[in-house]
Structure formats: C-alpha cells, structure tokens
BAFI-3210 file (N, C-alpha, C; in Angstrom, 3 decimals, decimal comma, padded with zeros to 6 digits):
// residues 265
n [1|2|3|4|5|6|7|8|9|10|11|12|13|14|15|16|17|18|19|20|21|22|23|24|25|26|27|28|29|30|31|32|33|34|35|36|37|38|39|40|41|42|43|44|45|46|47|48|49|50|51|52|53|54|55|56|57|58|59|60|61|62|63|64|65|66|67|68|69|70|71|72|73|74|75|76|77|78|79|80|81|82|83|84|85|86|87|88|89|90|91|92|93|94|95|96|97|98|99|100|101|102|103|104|105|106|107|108|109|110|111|112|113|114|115|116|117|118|119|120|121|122|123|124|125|126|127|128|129|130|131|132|133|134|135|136|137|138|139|140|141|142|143|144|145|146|147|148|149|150|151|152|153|154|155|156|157|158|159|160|161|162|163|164|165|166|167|168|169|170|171|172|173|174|175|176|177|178|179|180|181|182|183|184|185|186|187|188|189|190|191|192|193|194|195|196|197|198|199|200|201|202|203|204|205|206|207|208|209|210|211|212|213|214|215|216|217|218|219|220|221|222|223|224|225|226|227|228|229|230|231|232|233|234|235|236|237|238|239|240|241|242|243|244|245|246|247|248|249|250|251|252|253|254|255|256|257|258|259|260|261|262|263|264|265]
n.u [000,854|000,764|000,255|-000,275|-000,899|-002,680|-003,319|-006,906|-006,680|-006,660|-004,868|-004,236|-003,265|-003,782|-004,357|-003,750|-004,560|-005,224|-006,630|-008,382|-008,792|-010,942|-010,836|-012,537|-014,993|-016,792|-016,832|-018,460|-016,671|-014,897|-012,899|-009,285|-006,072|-004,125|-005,308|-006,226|-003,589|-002,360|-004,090|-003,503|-000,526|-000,901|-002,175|-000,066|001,274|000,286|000,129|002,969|003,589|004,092|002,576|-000,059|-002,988|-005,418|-007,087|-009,120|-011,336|-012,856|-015,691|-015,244|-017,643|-021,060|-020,643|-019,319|-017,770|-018,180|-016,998|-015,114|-013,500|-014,988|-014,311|-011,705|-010,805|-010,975|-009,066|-007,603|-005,790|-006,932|-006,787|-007,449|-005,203|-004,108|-006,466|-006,887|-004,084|-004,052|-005,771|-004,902|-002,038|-002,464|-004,949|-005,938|-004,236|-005,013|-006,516|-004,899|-003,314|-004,527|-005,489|-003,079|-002,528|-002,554|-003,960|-007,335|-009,546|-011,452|-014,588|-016,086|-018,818|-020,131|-022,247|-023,050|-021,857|-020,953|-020,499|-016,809|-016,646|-018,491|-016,899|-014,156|-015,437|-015,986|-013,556|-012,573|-012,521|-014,758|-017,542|-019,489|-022,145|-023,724|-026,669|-027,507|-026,546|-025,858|-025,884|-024,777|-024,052|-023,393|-022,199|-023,178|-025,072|-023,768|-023,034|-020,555|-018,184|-017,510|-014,665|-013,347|-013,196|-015,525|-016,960|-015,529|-015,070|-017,782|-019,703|-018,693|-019,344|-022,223|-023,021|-023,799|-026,049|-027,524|-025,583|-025,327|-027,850|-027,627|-025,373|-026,430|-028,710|-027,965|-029,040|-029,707|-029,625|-030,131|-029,081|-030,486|-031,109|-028,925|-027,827|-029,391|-028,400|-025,970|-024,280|-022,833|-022,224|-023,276|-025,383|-025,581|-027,416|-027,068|-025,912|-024,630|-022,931|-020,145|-018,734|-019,678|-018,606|-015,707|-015,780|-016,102|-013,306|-012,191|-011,974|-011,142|-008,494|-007,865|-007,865|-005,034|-002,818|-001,160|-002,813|-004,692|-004,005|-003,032|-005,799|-006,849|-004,990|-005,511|-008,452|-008,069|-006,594|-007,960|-009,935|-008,862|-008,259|-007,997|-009,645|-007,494|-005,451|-005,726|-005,856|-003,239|-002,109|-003,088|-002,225|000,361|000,436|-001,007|001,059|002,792|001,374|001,209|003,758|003,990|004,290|002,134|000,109|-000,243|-000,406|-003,084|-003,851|-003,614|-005,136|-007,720|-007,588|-007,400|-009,844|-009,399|-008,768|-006,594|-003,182|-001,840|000,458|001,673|003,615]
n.v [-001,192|002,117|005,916|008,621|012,302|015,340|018,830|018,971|016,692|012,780|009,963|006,928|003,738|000,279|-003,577|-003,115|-001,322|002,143|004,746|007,799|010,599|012,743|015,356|017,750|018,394|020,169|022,084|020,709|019,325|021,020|022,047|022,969|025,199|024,128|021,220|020,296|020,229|018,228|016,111|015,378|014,929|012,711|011,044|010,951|009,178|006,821|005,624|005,328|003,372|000,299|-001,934|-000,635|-000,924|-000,438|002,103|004,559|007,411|009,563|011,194|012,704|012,746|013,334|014,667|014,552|016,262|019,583|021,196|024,013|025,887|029,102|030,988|030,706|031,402|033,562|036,061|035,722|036,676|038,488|038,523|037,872|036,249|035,228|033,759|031,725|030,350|029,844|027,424|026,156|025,533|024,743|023,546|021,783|019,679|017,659|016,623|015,643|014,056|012,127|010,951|009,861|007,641|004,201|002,072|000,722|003,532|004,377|006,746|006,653|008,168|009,234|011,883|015,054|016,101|018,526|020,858|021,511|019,291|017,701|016,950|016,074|013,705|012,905|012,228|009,602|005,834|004,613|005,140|004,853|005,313|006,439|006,092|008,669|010,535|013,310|014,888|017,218|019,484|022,337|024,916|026,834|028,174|030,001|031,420|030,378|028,861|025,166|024,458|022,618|020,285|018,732|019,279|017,932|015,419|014,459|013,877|012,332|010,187|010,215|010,710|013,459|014,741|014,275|015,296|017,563|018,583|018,466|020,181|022,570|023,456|022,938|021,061|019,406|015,863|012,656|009,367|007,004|008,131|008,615|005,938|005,148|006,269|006,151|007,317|007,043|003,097|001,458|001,604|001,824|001,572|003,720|002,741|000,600|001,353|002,066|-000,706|-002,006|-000,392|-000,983|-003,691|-003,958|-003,056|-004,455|-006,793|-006,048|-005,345|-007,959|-008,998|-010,188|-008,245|-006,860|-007,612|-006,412|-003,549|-002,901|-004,264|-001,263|000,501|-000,328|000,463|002,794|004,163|002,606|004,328|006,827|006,389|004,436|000,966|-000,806|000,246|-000,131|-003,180|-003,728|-002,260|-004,240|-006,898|-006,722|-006,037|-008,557|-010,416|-009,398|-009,901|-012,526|-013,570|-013,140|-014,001|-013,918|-014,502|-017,181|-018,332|-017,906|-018,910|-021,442|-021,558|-021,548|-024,393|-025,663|-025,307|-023,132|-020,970|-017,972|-016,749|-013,678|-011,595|-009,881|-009,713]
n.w [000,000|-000,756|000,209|-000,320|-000,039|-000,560|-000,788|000,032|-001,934|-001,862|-002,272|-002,781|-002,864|-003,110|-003,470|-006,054|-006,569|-007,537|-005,913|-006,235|-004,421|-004,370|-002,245|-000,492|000,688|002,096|000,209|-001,850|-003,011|-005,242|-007,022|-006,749|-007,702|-006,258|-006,021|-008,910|-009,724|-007,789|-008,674|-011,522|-011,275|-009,776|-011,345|-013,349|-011,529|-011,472|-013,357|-013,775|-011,714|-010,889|-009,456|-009,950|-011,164|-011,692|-011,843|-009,681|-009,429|-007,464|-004,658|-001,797|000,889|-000,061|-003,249|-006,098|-007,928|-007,648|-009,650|-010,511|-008,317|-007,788|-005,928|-005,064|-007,271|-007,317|-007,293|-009,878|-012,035|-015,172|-018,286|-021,386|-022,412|-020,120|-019,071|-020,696|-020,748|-018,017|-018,159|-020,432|-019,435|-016,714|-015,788|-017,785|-017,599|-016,757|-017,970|-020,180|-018,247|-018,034|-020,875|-021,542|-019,994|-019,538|-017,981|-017,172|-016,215|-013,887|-012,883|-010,204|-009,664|-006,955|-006,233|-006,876|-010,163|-011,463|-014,353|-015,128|-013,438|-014,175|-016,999|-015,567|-014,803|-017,280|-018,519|-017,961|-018,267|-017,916|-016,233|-013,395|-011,595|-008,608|-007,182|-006,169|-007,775|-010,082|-013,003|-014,504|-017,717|-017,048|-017,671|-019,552|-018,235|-016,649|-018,673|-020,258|-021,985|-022,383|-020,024|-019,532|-022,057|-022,282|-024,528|-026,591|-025,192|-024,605|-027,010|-028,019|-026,306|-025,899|-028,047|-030,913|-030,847|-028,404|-026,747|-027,479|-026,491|-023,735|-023,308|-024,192|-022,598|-019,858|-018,623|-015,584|-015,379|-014,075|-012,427|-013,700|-016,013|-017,104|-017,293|-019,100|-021,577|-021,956|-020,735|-018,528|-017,253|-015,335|-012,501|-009,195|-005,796|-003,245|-000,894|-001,616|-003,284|-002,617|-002,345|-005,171|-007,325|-005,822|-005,866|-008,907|-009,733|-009,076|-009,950|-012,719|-011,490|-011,283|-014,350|-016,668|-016,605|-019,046|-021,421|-020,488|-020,426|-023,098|-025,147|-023,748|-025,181|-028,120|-028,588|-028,362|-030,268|-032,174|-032,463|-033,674|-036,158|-039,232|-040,488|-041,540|-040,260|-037,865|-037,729|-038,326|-035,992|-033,875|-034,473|-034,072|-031,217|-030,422|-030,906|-029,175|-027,013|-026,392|-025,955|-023,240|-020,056|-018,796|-020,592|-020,727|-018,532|-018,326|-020,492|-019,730|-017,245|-018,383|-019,707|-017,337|-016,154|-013,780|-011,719|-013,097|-012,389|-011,886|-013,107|-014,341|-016,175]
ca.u [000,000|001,452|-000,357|000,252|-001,893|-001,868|-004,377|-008,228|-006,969|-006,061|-004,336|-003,938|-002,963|-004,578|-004,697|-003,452|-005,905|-005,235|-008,019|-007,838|-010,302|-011,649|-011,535|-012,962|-015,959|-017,282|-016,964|-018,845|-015,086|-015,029|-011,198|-008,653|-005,045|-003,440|-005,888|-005,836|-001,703|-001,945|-004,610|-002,408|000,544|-001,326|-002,419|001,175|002,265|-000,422|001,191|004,321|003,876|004,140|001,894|-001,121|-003,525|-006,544|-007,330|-010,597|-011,253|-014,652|-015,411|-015,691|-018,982|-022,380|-020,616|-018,366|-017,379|-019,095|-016,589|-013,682|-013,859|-014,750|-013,725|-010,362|-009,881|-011,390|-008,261|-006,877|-006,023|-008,340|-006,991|-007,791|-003,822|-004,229|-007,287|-006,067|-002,896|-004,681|-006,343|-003,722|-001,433|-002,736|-006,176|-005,511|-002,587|-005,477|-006,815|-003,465|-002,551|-005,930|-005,179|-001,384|-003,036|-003,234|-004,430|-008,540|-009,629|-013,378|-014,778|-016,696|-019,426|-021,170|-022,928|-023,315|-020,926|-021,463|-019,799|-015,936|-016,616|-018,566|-015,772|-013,320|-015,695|-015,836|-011,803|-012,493|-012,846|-016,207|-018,216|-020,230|-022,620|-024,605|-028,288|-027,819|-025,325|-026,582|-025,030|-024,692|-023,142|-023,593|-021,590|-024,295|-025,735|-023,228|-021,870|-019,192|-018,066|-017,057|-013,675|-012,319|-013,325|-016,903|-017,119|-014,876|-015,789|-019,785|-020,115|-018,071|-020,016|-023,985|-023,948|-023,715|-027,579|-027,539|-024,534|-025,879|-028,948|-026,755|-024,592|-027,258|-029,713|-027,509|-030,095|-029,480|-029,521|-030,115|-028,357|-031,315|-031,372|-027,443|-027,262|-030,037|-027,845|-025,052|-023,033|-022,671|-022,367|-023,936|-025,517|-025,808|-027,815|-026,218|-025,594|-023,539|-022,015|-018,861|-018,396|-020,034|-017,000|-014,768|-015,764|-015,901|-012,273|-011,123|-012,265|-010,572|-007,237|-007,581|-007,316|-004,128|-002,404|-000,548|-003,406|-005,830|-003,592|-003,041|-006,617|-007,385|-004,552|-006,367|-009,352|-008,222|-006,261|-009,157|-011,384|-008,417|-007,697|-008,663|-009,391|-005,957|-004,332|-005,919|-005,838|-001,846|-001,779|-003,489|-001,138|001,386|-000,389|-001,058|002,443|003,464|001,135|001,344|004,839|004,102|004,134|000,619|-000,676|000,612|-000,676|-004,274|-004,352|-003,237|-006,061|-008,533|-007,571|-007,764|-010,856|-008,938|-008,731|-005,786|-002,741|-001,246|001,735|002,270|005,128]
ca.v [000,000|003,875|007,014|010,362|013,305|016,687|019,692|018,268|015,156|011,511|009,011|005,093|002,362|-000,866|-004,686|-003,549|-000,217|003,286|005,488|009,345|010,643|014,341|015,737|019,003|017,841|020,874|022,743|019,584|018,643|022,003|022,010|024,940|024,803|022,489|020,142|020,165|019,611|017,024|014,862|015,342|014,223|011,395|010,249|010,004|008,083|005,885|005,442|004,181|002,380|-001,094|-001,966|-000,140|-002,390|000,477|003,586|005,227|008,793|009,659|012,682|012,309|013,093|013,795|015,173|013,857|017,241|020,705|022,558|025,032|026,629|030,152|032,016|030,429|031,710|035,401|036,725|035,900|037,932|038,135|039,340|036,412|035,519|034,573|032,948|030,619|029,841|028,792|026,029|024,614|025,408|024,039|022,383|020,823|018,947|016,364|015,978|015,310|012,731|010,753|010,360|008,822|006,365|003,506|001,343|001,145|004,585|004,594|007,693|006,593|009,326|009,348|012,452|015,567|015,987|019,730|022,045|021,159|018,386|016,473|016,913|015,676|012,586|012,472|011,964|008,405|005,012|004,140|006,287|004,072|005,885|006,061|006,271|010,073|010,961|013,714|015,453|018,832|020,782|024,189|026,264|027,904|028,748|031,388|032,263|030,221|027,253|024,029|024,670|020,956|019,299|018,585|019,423|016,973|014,014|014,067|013,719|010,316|009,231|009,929|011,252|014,458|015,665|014,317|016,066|019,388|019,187|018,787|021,411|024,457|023,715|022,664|020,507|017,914|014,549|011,451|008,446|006,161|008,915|008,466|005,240|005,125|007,708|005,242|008,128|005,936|002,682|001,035|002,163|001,269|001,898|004,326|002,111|-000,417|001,786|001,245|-002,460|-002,473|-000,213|-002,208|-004,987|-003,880|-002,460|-005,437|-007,809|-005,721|-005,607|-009,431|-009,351|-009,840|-006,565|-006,096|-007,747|-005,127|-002,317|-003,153|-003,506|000,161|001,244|-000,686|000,988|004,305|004,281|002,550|005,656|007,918|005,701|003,458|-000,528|-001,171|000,540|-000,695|-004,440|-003,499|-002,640|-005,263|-007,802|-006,238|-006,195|-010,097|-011,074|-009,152|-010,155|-013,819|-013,879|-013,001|-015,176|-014,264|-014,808|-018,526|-018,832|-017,244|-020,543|-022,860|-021,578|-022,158|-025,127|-026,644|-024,798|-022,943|-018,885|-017,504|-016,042|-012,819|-011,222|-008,225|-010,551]
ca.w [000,000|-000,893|000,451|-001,085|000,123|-000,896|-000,166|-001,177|-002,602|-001,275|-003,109|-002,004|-003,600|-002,043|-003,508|-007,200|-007,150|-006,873|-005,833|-006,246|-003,611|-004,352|-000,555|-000,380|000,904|002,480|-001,468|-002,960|-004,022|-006,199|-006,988|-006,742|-008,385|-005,708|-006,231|-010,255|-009,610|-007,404|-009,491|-012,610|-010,573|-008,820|-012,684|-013,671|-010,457|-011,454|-014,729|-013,960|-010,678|-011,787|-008,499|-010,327|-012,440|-011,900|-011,116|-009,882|-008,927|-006,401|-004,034|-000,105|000,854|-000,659|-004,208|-007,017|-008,112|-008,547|-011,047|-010,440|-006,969|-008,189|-004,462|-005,084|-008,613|-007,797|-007,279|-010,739|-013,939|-015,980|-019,140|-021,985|-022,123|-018,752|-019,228|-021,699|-019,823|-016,807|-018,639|-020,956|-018,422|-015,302|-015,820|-018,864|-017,918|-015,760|-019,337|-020,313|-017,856|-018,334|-022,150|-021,466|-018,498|-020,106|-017,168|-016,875|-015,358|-013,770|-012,336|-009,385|-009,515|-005,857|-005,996|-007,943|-011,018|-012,368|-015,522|-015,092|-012,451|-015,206|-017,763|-015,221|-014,958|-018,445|-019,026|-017,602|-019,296|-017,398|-015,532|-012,480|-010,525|-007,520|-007,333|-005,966|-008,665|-010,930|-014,071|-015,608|-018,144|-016,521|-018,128|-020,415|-017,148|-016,523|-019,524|-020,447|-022,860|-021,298|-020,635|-019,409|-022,730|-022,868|-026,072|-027,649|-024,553|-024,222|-028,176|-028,338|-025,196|-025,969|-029,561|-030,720|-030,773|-026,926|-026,466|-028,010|-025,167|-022,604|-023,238|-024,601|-021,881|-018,308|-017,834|-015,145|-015,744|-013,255|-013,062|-014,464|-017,193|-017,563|-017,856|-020,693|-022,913|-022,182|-020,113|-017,148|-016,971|-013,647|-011,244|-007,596|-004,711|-002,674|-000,082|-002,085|-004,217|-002,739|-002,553|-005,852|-007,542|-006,069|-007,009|-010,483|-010,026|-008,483|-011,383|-013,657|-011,739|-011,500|-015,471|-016,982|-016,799|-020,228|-022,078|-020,623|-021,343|-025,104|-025,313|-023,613|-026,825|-029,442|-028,523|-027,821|-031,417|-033,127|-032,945|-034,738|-037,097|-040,245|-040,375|-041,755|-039,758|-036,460|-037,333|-038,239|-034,839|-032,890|-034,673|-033,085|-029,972|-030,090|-031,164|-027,876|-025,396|-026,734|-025,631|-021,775|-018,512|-018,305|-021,472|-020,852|-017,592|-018,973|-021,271|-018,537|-015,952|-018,677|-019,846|-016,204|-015,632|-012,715|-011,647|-013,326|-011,283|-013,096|-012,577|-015,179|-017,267]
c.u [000,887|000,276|000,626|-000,711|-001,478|-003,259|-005,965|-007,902|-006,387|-005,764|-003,892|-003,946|-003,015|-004,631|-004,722|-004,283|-005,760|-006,777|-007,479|-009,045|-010,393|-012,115|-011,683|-014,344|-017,173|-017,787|-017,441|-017,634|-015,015|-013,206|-010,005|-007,330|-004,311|-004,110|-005,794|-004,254|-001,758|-002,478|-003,847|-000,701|000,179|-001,541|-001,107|002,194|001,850|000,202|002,245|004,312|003,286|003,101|000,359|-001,875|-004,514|-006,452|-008,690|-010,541|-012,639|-013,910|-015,831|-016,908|-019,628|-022,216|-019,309|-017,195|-017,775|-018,285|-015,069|-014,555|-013,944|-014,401|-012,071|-010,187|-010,405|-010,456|-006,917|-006,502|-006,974|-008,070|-006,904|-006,449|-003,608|-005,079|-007,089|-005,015|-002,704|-005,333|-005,514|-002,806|-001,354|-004,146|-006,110|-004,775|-003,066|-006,293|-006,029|-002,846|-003,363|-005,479|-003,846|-001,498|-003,510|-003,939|-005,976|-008,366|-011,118|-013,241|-015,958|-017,663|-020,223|-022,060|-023,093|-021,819|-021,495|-020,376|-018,479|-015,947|-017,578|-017,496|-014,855|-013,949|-015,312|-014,959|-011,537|-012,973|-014,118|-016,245|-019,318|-020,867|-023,393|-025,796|-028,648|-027,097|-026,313|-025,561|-025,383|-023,985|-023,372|-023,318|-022,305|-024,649|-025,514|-022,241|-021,432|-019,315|-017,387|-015,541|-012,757|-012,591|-014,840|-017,076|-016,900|-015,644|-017,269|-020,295|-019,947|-018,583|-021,635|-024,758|-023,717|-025,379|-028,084|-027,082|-024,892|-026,861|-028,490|-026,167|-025,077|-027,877|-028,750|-028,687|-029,446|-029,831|-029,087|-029,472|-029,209|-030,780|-029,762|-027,228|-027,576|-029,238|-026,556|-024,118|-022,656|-022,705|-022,931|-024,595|-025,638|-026,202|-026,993|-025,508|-024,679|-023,464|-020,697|-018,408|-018,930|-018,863|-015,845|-014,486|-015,450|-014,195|-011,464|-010,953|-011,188|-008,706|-006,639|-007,435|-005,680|-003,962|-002,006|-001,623|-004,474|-005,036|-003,662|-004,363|-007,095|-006,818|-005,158|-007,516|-009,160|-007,550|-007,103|-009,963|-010,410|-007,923|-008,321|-008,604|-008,352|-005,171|-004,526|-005,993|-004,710|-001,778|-001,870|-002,575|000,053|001,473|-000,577|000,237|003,322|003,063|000,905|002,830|005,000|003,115|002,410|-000,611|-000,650|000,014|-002,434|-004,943|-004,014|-004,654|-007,136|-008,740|-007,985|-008,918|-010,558|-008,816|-006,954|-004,827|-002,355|-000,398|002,243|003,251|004,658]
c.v [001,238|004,693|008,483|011,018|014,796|017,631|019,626|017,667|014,179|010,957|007,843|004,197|001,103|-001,989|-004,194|-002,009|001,099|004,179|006,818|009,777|012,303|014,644|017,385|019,169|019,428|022,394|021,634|019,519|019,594|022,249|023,619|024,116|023,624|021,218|019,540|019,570|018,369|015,888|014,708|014,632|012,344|010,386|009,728|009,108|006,481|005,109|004,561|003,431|000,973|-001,826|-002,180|-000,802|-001,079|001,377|004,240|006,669|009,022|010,792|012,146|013,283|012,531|014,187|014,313|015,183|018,249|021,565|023,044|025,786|028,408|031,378|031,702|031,597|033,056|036,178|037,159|037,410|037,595|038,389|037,682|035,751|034,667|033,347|031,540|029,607|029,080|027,649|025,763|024,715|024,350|023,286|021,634|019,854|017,302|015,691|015,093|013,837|011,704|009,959|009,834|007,729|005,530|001,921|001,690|002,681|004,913|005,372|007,271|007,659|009,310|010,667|013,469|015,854|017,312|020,433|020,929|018,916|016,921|016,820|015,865|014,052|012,135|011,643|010,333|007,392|004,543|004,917|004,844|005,255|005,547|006,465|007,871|010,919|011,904|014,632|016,570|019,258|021,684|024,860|027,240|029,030|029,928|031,789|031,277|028,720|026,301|024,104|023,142|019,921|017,947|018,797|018,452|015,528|013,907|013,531|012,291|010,020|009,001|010,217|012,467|015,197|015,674|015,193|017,662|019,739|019,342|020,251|022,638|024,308|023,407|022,213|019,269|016,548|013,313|010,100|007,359|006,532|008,753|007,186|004,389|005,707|006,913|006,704|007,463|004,328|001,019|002,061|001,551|001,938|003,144|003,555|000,715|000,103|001,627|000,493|-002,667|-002,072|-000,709|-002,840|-005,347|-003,566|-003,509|-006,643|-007,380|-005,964|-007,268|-009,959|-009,206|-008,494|-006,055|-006,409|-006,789|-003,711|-002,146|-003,072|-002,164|000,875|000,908|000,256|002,608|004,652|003,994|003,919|006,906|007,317|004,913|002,152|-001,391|-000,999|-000,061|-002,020|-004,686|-003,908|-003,655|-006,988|-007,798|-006,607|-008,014|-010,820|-010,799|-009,843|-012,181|-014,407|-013,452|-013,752|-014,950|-014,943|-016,039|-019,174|-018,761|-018,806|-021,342|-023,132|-021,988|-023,357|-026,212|-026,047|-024,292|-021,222|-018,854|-016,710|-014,750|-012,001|-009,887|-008,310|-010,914]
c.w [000,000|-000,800|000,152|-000,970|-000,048|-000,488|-000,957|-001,927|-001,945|-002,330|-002,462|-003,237|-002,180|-003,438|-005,529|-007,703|-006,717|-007,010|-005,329|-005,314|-003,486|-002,654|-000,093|000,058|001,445|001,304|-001,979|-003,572|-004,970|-006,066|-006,991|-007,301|-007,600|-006,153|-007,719|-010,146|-009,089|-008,116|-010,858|-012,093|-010,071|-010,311|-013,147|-013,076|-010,931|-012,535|-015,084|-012,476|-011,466|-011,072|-009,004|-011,623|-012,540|-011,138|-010,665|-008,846|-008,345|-005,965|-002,566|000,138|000,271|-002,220|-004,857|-007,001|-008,328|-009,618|-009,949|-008,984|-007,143|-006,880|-004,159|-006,090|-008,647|-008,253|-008,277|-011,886|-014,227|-017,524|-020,082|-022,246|-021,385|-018,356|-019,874|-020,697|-018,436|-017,199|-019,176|-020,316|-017,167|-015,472|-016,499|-018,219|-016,675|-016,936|-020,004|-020,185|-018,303|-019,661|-021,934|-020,518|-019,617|-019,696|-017,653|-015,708|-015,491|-012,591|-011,507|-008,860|-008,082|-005,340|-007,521|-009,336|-012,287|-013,075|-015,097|-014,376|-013,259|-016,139|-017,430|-015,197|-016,759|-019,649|-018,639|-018,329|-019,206|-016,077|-014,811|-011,418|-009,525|-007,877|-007,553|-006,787|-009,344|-011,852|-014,597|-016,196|-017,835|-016,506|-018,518|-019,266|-016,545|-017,055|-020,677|-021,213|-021,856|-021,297|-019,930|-020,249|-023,245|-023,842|-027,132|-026,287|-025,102|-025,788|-028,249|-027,501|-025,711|-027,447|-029,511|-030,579|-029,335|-025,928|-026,272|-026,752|-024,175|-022,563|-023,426|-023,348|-020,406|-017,846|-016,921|-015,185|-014,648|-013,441|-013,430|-015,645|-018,253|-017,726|-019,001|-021,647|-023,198|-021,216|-018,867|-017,475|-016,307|-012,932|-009,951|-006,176|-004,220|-001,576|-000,351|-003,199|-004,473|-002,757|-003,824|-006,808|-007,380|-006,109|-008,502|-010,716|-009,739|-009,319|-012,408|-012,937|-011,370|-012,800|-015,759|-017,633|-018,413|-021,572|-022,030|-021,139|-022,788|-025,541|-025,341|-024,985|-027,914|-029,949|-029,137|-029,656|-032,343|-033,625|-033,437|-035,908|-038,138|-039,974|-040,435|-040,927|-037,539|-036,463|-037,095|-036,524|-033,782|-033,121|-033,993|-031,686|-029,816|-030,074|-029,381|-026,605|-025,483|-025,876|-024,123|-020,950|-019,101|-019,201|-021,483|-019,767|-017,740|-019,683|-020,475|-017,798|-017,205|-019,120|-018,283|-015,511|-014,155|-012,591|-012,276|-012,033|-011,910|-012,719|-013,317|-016,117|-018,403]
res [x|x|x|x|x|x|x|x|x|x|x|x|x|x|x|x|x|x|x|x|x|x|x|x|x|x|x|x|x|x|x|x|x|x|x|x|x|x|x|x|x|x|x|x|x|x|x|x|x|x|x|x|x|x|x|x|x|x|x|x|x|x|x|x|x|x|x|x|x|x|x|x|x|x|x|x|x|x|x|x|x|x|x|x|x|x|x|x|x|x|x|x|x|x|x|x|x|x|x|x|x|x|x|x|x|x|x|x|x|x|x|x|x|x|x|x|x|x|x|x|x|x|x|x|x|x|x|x|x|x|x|x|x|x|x|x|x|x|x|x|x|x|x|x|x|x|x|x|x|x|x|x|x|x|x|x|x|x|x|x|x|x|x|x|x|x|x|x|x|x|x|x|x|x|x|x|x|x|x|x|x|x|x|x|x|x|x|x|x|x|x|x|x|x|x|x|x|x|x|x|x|x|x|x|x|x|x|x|x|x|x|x|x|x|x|x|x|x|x|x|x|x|x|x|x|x|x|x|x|x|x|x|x|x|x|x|x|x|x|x|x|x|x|x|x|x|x|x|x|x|x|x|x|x|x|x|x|x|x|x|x|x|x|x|x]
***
C-alpha cells in the first residue's frame, strides 16, 4: 500500500488499485489549483507504478465534483492571455494525464458531477454511478463554454444531438437517465455503491495486466484511425502479449478450468 496526500486530494494504492479521492468535501469537491496539480501528478504516479492495475477517482462526501472553486480563482487575472494559460497550463494537464493512463480509469461518480466536475468525470474510461449521482453541463448557465473538454468528450459518449442538449440547456440529468444515454455505466444503490466499484475495479485488476492495457490502446487508437491501420496494430499487440508469462498462464487456468494467477510478465 502507498499514500500520497496533498491539499483536497487523497491518493492510495490498495490490492493492485489506486483510488484518487476528491476531498474538499465541504466545497462539494469544487477544486482549486493544488488540487488540479496534485490529481495530474497522482495520474502520472499511477502510470508508472508497476503496483497499479486500476485507477478510480470519487469525491468524499455527498458530491463527485461541482466545477472550479470560483472564491479560489477570484483573485486571478483576468486578461484572456491569462485565461487561456490557466487552462492549458494548469487544468488541462489532468486531461493530459488521463489520455497517457493507459491502465482502466473509472470515475466513481457518488454524488453531484457539475460544468468542469462532469468533464473531469468524463476523461475516464467508465463512468459508475450512484443512485444520488446527478449530471450537468452548466456552463451555459453562466456564460461560459465548457472549458475541461466537454465538447470533444460528451459527443463520443452519448452522440452528438444528446450532447448538443446537454450542453445548450444545463439541464441535469439522473443516473437512471445516464445510464439510458449510455453516459454511465452502472448504477448502484447508494448504499452499495462502494463495494459495488470495487468490485468492479477489483475484477478488472484481477485481469491480466498487459493484455488489458493493449486492449485500452487498441481501442483508444481505433477511434483515430482506419481498419488497416488498427488491425496493423493489434497484430502487433497479439504477437506481444502472446509472448508473456501471463498470457501462458491465462491458457493454462482455462484449460484446467482454474482462476488464473497474473503477474504483469
């Protein structure tokens, strides 16, 4: 087990699984620059610890995430240089890490998940929520375009004409409603939300590790790419993970109708 804490966020690694834990609890987990740093940091620990099979990110409390802490960020510039620079600068760079994670990464939504704070869900490979979970784009609401990437996520998740309602109207959205649209999921009770997450997280880091990664790249390259060029790759991809311990031990356990052990080789 490794613990790394920094100001409103936790980080643990437990039984193969890091979990990023949004702790701002008393701001519905509404983030300020430490917090943006440290989850961008905590993503690329996740990265290369060899330890780390999965990742999942939640909020302590009642909330997932409400957005950017705007009583933090009063005191900025303001001039649109600035503006800019604070997002691909510093917010961006949790966009950033997400896309180079190429472990599973599920956003454990347990409450509300508004403007930024859905985005940041958004950057994840599966979205699992709780019963009380609820979703907004809410930028419109005051003003402003989505500036953590809603734009380009929510389309590839629900469609773009889904997408479009979301984003003109900040209408909220339930997690029944989310996991009809396909933006979620699961859902689960509130009350076994968490044993139900990590259950799901714990399945996954009981798959062989290098065979799920290669998948997540297949995938994640499939959707910029042509047929050719993504079967290319997956040849690749089989030739490699053909030739490790696990893939070896993978055909053993099924052959003797037995649980697999897996090792990351």
């Amino acid at each position: 087990m490794s613990d790394q804490d920094s100001p409103g966020l936790d980080y643990r690694v437990a039984d193969h699984i890091a979990t990023i834990t949004l702790n701002r609890p008393d701001r519905k987990n509404a983030f300020t620059m430490d917090v943006v740093d440290a989850w961008a940091a905590a993503l690329r620990s996740a990265q290369t610890d060899p330890d780390v099979r999965v990742v999942v990110v939640t909020g302590a409390g009642d909330a997932f995430c409400s957005g950017v802490d705007l009583e933090a960020f009063a005191e900025r510039e303001r001039t649109p240089w600035a503006e800019k620079n604070l997002l691909t600068e510093r917010i961006h760079q949790v966009a950033f890490a997400a896309e180079a994670l190429t472990k599973p990464y599920l956003a454990a939504v347990n409450g509300v998940a508004v403007g930024a704070g859905m985005d940041m869900a958004l950057m994840a490979d599966i979205r699992i929520a709780a019963r009380s979970a609820r979703f907004s784009e809410g930028y419109i609401r005051v003003g402003l375009v989505p500036g953590d990437g809603g734009c380009w996520y929510l389309p590839r998740i629900v469609g773009s004409a889904t997408a479009l309602r979301l984003l003109w109207t900040g209408d909220f959205v339930g997690a029944d409603e989310a996991l009809g649209m396909g933006l979620v999921s699961a859902v689960h009770d509130d009350a076994d939300f968490a044993s139900g997450v990590h259950a799901f997280a714990a399945r996954l880091a009981a798959q062989p590790p290098v065979a799920v990664q290669l998948i997540k790249r297949a995938v994640r390259e499939g959707e910029r790419h042509d047929l050719r060029t993504a079967l290319d790759l997956i040849s690749s991809h089989q030739a490699v993970v053909t030739s490790t311990q696990d893939s070896r031990e993978a055909l053993a356990a099924f052959r003797e109708k037995r649980p697999g052990v897996y090792t990351g080789r």
